[in-house]
C-alpha positions as CSV (number, residue, x, y, z in Angstrom):
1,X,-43.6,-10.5,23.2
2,X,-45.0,-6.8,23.3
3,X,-42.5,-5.3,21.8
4,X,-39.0,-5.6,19.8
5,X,-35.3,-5.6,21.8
6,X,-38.1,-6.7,24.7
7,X,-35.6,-9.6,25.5
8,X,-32.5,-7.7,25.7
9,X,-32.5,-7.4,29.4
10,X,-32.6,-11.1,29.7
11,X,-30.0,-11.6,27.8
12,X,-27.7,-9.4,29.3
13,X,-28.8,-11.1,32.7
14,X,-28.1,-14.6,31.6
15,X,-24.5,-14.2,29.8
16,X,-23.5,-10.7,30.9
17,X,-19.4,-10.9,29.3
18,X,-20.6,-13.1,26.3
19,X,-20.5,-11.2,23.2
20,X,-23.4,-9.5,21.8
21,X,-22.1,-7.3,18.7
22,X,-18.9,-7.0,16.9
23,X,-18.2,-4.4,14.0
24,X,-14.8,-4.4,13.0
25,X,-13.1,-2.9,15.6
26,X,-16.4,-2.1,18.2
27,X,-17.4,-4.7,20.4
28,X,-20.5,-5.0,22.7
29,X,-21.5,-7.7,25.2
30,X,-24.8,-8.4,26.4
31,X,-24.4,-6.6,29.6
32,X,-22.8,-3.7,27.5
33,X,-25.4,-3.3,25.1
34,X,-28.5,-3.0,27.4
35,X,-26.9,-0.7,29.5
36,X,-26.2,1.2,26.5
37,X,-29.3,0.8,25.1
38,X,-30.9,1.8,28.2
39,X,-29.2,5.0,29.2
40,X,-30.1,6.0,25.7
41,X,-33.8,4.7,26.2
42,X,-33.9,7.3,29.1
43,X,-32.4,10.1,27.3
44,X,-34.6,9.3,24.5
45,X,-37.9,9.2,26.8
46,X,-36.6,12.6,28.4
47,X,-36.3,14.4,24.7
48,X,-39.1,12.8,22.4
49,X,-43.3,12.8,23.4
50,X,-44.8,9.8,23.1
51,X,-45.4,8.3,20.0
52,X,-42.6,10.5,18.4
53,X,-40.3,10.4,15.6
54,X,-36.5,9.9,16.2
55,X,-34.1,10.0,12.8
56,X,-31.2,8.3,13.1
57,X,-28.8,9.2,10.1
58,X,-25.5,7.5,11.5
59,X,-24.1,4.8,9.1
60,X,-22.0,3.1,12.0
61,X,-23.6,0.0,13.2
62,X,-23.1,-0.6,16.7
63,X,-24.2,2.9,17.0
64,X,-27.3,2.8,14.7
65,X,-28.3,-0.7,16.6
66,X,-27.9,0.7,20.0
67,X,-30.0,4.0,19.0
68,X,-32.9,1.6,17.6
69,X,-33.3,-0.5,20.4
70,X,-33.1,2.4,22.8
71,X,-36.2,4.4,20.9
72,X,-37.7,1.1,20.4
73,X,-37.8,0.7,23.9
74,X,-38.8,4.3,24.7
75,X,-42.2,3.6,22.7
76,X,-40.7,6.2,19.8
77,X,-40.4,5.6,16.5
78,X,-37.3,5.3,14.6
79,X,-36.6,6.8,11.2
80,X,-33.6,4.9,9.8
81,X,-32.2,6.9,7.1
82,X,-28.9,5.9,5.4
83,X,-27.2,9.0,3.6
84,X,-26.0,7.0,1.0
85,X,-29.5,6.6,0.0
86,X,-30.2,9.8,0.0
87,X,-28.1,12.4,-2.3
88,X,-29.6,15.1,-0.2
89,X,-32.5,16.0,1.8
90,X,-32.5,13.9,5.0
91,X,-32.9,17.1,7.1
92,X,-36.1,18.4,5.1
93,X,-38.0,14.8,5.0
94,X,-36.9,14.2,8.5
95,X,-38.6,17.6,8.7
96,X,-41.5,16.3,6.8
97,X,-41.3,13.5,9.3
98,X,-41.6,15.8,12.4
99,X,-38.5,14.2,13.3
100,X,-36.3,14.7,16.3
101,X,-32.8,15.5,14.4
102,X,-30.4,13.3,16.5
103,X,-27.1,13.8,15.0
104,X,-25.7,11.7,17.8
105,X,-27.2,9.1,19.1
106,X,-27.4,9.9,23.2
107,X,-28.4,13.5,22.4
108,X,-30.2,15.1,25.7
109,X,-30.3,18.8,23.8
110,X,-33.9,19.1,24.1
111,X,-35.7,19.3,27.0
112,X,-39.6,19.3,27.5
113,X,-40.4,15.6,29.1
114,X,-40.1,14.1,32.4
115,X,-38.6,11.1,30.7
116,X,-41.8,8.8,32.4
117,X,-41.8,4.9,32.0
118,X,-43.7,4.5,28.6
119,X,-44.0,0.7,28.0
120,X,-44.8,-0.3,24.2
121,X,-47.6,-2.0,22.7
122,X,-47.6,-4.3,20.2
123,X,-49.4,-2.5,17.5
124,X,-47.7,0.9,18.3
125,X,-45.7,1.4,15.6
126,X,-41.7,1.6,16.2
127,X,-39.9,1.9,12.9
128,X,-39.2,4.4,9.3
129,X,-38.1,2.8,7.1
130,X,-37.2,4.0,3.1
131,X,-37.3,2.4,-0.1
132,X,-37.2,3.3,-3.5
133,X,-40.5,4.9,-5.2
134,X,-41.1,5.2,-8.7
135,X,-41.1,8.7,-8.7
136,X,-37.2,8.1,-7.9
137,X,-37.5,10.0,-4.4
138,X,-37.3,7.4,-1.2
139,X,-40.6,6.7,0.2
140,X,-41.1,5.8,4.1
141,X,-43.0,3.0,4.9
142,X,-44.1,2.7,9.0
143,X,-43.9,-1.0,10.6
144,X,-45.5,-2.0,14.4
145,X,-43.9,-3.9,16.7
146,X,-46.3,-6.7,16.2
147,X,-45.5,-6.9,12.3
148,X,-41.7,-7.5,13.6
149,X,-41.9,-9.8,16.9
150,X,-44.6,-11.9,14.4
151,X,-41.7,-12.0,11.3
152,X,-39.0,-13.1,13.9
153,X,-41.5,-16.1,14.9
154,X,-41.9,-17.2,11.5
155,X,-37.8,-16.4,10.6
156,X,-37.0,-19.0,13.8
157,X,-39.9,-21.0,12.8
158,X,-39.0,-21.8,9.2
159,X,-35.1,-21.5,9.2
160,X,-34.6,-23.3,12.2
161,X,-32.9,-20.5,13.9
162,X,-31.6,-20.3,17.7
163,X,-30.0,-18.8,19.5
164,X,-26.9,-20.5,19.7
165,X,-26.3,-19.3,15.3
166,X,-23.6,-17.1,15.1
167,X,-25.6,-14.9,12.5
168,X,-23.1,-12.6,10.0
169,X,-24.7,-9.3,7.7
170,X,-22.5,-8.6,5.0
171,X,-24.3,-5.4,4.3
172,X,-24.9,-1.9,5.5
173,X,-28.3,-1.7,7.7
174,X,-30.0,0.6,5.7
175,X,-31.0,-2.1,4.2
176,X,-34.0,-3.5,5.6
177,X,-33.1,-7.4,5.4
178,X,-29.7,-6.8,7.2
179,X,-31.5,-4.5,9.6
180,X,-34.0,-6.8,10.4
181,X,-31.6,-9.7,9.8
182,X,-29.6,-7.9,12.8
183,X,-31.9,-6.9,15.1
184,X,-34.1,-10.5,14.7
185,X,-30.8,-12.2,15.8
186,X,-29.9,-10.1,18.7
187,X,-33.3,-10.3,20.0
188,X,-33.5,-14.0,19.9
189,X,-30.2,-14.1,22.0
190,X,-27.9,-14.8,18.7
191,X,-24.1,-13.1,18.2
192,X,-24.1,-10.5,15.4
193,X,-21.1,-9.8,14.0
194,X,-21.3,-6.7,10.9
195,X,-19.2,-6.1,8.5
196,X,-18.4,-2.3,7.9
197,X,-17.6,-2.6,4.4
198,X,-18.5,-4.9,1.6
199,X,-15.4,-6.1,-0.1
200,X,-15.8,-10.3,-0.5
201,X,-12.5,-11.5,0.6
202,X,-12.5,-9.6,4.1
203,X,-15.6,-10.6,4.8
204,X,-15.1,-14.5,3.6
205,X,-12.2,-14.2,6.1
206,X,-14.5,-13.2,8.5
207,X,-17.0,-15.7,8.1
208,X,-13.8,-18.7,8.4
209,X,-13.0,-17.0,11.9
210,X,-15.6,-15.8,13.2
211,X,-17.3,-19.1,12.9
212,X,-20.4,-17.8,11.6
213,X,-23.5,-20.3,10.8
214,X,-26.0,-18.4,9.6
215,X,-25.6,-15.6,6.9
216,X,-28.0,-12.8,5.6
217,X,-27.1,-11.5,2.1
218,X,-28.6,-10.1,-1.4
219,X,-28.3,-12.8,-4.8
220,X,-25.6,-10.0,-5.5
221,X,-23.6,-10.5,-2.7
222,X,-23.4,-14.4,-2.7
223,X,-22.6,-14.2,-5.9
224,X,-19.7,-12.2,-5.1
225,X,-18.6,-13.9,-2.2
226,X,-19.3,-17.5,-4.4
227,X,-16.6,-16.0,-7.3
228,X,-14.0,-14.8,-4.6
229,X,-14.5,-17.8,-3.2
230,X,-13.8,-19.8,-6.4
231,X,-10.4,-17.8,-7.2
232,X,-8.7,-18.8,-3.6
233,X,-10.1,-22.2,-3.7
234,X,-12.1,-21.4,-0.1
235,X,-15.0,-23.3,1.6
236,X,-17.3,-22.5,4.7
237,X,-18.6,-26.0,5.9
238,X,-19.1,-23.9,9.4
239,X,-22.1,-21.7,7.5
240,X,-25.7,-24.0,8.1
241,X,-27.9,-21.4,6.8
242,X,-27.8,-19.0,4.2
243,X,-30.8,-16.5,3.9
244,X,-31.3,-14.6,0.6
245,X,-33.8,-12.1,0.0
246,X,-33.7,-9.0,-1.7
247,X,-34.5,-9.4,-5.0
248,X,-35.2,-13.1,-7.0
249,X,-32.2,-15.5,-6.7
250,X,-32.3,-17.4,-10.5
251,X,-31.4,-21.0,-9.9
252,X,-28.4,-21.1,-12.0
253,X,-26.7,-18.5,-9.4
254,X,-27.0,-21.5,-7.0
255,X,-24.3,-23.5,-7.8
256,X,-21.6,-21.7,-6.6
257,X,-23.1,-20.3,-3.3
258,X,-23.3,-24.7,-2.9
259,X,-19.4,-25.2,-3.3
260,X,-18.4,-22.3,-0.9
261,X,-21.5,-23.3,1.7
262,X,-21.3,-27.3,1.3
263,X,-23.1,-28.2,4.7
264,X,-25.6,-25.1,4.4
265,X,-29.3,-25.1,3.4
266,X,-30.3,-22.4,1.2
267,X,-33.3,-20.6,1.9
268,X,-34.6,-17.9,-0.4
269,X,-37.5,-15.8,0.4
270,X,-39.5,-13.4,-0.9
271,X,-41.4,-10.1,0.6
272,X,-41.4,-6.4,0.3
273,X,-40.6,-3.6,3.0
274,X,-44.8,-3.4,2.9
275,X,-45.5,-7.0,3.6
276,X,-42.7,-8.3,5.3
277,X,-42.4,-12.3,4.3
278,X,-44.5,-13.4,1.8
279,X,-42.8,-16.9,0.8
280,X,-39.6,-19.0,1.0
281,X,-37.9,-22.0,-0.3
282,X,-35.0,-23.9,0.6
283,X,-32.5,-26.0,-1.1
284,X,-33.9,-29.9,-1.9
285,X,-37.5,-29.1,-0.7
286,X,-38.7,-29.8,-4.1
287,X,-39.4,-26.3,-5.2
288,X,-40.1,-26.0,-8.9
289,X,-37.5,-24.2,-11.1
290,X,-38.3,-20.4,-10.7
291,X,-41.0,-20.4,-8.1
292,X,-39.7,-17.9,-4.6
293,X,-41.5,-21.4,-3.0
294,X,-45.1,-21.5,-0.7
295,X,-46.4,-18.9,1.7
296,X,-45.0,-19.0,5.1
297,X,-47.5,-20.0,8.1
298,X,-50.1,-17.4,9.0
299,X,-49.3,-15.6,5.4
300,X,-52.3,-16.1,2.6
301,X,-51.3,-14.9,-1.2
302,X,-54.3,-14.9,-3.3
303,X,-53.7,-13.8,-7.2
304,X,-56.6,-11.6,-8.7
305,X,-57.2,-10.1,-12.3
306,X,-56.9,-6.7,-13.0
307,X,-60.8,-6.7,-12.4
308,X,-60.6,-8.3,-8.8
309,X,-61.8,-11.6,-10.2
310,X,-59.7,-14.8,-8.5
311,X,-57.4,-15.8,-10.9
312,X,-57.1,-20.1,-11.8
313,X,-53.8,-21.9,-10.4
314,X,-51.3,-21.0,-13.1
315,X,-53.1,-17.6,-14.4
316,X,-51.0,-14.6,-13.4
317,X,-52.3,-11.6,-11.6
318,X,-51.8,-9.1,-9.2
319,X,-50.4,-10.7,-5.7
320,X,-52.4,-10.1,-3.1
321,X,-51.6,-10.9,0.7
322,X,-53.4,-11.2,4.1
323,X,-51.4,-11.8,7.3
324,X,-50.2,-10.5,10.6
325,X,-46.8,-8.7,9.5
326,X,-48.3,-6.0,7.1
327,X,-47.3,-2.2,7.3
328,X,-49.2,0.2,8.8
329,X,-49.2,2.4,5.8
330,X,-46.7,5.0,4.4
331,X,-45.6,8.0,6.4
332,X,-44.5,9.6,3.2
333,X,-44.6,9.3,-0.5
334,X,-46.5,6.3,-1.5
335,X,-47.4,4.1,-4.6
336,X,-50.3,4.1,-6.9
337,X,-50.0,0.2,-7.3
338,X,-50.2,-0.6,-3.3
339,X,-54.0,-0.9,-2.5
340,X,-55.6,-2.6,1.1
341,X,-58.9,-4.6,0.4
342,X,-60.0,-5.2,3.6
343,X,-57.5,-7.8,5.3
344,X,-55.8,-8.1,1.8
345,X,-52.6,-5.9,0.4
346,X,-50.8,-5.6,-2.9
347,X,-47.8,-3.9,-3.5
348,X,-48.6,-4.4,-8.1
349,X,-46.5,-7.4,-7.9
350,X,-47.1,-9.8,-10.4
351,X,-47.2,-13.6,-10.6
352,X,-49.2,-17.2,-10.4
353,X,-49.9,-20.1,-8.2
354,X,-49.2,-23.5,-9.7
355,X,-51.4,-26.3,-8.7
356,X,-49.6,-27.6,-5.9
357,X,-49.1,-24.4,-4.2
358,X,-46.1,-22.4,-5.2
359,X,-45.7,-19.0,-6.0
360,X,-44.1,-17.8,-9.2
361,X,-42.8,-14.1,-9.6
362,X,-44.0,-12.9,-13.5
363,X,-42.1,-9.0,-12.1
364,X,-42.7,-5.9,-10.9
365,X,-45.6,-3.7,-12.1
366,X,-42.9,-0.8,-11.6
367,X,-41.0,-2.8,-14.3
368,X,-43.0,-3.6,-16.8
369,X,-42.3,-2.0,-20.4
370,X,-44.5,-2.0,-22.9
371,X,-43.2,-1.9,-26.1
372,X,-45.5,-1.7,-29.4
373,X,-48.6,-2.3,-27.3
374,X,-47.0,-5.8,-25.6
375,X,-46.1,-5.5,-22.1
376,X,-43.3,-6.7,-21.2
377,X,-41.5,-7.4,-17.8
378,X,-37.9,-6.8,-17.1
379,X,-36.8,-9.6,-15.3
380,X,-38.5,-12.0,-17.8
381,X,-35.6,-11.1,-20.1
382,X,-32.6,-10.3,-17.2
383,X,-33.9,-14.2,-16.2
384,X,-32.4,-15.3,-20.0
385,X,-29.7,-13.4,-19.9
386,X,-28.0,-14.0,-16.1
387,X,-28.4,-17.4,-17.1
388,X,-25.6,-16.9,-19.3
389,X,-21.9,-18.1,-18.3
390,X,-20.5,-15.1,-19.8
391,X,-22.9,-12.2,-17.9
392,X,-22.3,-11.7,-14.3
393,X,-24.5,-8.8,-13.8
394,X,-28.0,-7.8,-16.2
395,X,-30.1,-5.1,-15.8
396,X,-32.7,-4.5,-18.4
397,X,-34.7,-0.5,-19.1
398,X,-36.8,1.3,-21.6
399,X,-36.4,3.8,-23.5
400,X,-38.5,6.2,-25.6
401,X,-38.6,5.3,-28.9
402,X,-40.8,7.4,-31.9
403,X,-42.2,3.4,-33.4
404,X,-42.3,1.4,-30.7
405,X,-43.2,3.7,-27.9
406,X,-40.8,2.0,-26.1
407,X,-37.2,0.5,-26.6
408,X,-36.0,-2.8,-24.8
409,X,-31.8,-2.2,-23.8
410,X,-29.9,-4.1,-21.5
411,X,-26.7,-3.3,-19.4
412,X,-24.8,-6.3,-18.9
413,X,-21.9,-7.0,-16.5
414,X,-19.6,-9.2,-18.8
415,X,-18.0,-12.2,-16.6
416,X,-14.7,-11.4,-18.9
417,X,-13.0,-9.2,-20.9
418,X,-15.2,-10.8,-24.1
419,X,-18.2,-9.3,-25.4
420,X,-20.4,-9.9,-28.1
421,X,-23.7,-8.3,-28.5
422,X,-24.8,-10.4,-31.6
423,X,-24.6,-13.2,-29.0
424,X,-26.5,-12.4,-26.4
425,X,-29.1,-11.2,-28.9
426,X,-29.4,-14.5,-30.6
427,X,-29.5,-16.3,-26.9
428,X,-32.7,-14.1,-26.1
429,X,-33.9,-15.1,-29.7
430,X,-34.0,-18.8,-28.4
431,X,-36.0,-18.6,-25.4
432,X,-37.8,-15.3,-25.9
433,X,-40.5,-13.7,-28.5
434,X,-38.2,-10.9,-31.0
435,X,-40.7,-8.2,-29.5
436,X,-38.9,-8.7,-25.7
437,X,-35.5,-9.5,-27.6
438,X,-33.1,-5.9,-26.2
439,X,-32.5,-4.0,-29.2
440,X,-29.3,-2.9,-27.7
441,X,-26.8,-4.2,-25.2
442,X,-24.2,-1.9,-23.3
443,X,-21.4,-4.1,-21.6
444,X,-20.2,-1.9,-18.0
445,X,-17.6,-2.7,-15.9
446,X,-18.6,-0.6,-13.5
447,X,-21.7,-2.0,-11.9
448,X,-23.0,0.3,-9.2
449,X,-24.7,-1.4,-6.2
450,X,-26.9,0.0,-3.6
451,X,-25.8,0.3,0.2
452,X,-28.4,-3.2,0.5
453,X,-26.1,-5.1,-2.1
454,X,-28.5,-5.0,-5.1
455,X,-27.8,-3.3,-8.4
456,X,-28.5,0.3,-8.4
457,X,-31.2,0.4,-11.2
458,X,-31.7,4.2,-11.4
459,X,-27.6,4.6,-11.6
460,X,-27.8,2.1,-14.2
461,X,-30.3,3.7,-16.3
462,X,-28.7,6.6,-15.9
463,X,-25.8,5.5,-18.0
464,X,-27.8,3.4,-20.3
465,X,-29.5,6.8,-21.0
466,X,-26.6,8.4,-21.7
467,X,-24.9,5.9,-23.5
468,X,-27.6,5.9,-25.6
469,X,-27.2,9.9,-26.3
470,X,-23.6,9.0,-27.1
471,X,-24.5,6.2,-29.4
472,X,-27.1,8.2,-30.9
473,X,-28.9,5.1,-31.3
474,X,-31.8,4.8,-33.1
475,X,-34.5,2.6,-33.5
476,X,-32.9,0.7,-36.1
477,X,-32.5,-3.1,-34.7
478,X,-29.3,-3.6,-36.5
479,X,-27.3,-1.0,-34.2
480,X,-26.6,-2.7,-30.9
481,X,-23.9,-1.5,-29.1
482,X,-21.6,-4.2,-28.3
């Protein structure tokens, strides 16, 4: 396959009325959809040089689907920006971008082309998309064809897909697993069905009738669905796959997505928006406890010191990877921690190879805290904590502190009304050093997601921050908020 949505047309030939795409109330069938897609190809060809940039800034799926495949097709390049992840600015980076503005999708305003055939290659890139820097602005990472029609191979290859799944997203598709999730289905012939919003019961609902069997989702959002699930006494035998990516899914989180999903395998995998999939697991393979499982087919992972030295099977170090399915760089912004070596990439992520194989996350180099001279990762300590039958939600900052340089605080989603700081400091104490114990804890009802389903981070530090200018906490380890 040259290039993505290259399938489409056959598709539509082979089951023309059969449903392609449903979103709440819009509905597309194969026949409906690449005539859709391709009237907008053409317009798209007839507006845009070759090689161009096209932003799409709608937030309604069928729409933002449609508008892909069709600049896809055209041998464009689609910028995929979701307002709500941008507080403002889309017209100046699409600017930055030398985008073509299209506020509606099917826009002929600009003139200039003859609207010639332009069949894509497979290393031409196709697709924008953003994600969040550590500078706190949204940086745009650019993806060929290739890397995609290569990470829908291995997606068939190791979850079994075909295209006889009915494949659900729970999730807006500025996100880039339930865009890809989306788009990987359709191509392979699969139903899509999106839902517009994410409230848990509507969408378990939909799931029941629409007689989905595969579903894409964030740990947040299973373990959502799992709790609604739990209060009505619902289960989805129907589901036979349920894909979770997005950030690491902690084994104790498993339990419930089992009872709603009891015929389901559970496959978690990991990758980043610069290397597409690195590794996966799935439920009963034997996985150790905390490993994100081995590297799929065609993907190597090699762990290396900070001085570039190969690093022993359970030594951590900097993740490096080599395979067909990396990005072609970033079109704007950037990070100081993603490096190429030849073949090789790292995005600063952090981890170890067991013996036998496995991978084992150790975090984020963009969340590591070091506090009095000891670094520290943040999910070593959120690991403790979600662990907890009384947290439903952990998120865990620093902040400036005149000893320690840096502070360790946690924001915690209590399951209940209950909350006891004291206790949740003395459960670190038992399975953590005192120097990565939080020296505060703020409970927050309120737990702000991102359109993708994951905690918002930078919201949540935002508040911790300024709970902590309430508090007027100080260093002192015996003030923790509770």
């Amino acid at each position: 396959m040259s290039f993505v949505g290259q399938a489409l047309p056959d598709h539509a030939r082979d089951r023309p009325e059969a449903l392609a795409l449903v979103c709440g109330d819009a509905s597309l069938s194969w026949e409906a959809l690449a005539a859709r897609v391709d009237a907008l190809s053409a317009a798209v060809r007839g507006t845009v040089a070759p090689g161009g940039h096209v932003a799409l800034t709608t937030t309604e799926p069928v729409s933002l689907l449609c508008g892909f495949f069709a600049v896809a097709q055209a041998g464009r390049v689609a910028a995929v920006f979701d307002p709500r992840q941008f507080s403002s600015g889309i017209e100046e980076t699409a600017a930055e971008l030398a985008c073509v503005l299209l506020t509606e999708v099917g826009s002929t305003s600009i003139a200039g082309h003859d609207g010639a055939e332009n069949v894509p290659h497979s290393e031409q890139p196709f697709y924008i998309g953003f994600t969040s820097g550590s500078s706190g602005r949204p940086k745009a990472f650019q993806r060929s064809h290739r890397s995609w029609t290569e990470s829908f191979r291995l997606c068939r290859e190791a979850f079994a897909l075909a295209p006889e799944d009915r494949v659900f997203i729970p999730g807006s598709l500025g996100h880039s697993l339930h865009l890809f999730g989306a788009v990987q289905a359709l191509d392979m012939g699969s139903f899509v069905e999106i839902a517009p919003q994410f409230h848990p019961r509507q969408i378990l609902s939909r799931l029941r009738d629409g007689a989905a069997t595969v579903l894409y989702g964030t740990p947040t959002q299973l373990q959502l669905l799992s709790r609604a699930a739990s209060q009505i006494g619902l289960t989805l035998p129907g589901v036979r796959r349920v894909l979770v990516s997005g950030s690491k899914w902690r084994d104790e989180q498993r339990g419930g997505v089992e009872d709603l999903f009891p015929e389901a395998r559970l496959f978690e995998f990991y990758g980043t928006s610069e290397t597409s999939f690195i590794s996966y697991r799935r439920s009963g393979d034997g996985s150790p406890a905390g490993s994100v499982g081995r590297p799929f087919s065609d993907v190597a992972v090699s762990i290396r010191s900070a001085s570039g030295e190969l690093c022993s099977p359970g030594v951590p170090g900097a993740i490096w990877i080599a395979s067909p399915l990396l990005f072609d760089g970033y079109a704007l912004g950037g990070e100081a921690d993603t490096c190429r070596d030849g073949a090789w990439l790292t995005v600063g992520d952090q981890g170890w190879l067991d013996g036998d194989g496995y991978l084992h996350l150790a975090g984020r180099r963009s969340r590591m805290l070091v506090t009095a001279g000891v670094n520290v990762y943040a999910e070593e300590i959120e690991a403790v904590l979600a662990a907890r039958p009384d947290v439903l939600g952990v998120a865990v900052f620093g902040v400036p502190d005149p000893v320690r340089g840096t502070r360790i605080v946690a924001a915690i989603r209590p399951t209940g009304t209950a909350f006891c700081g004291d206790a949740l400091r003395r459960a670190c104490l038992a399975h953590l050093p005192p120097i990565k114990v939080p020296r505060a804890f703020y409970p927050m009802e309120d737990w702000p997601l991102t359109p993708g389903g994951k905690p918002d981070l930078p919201a949540l530090e935002a508040r911790v921050r300024q709970r902590e200018r309430d508090d007027g906490q100080t260093s002192d380890p015996r003030r923790r908020p509770a």
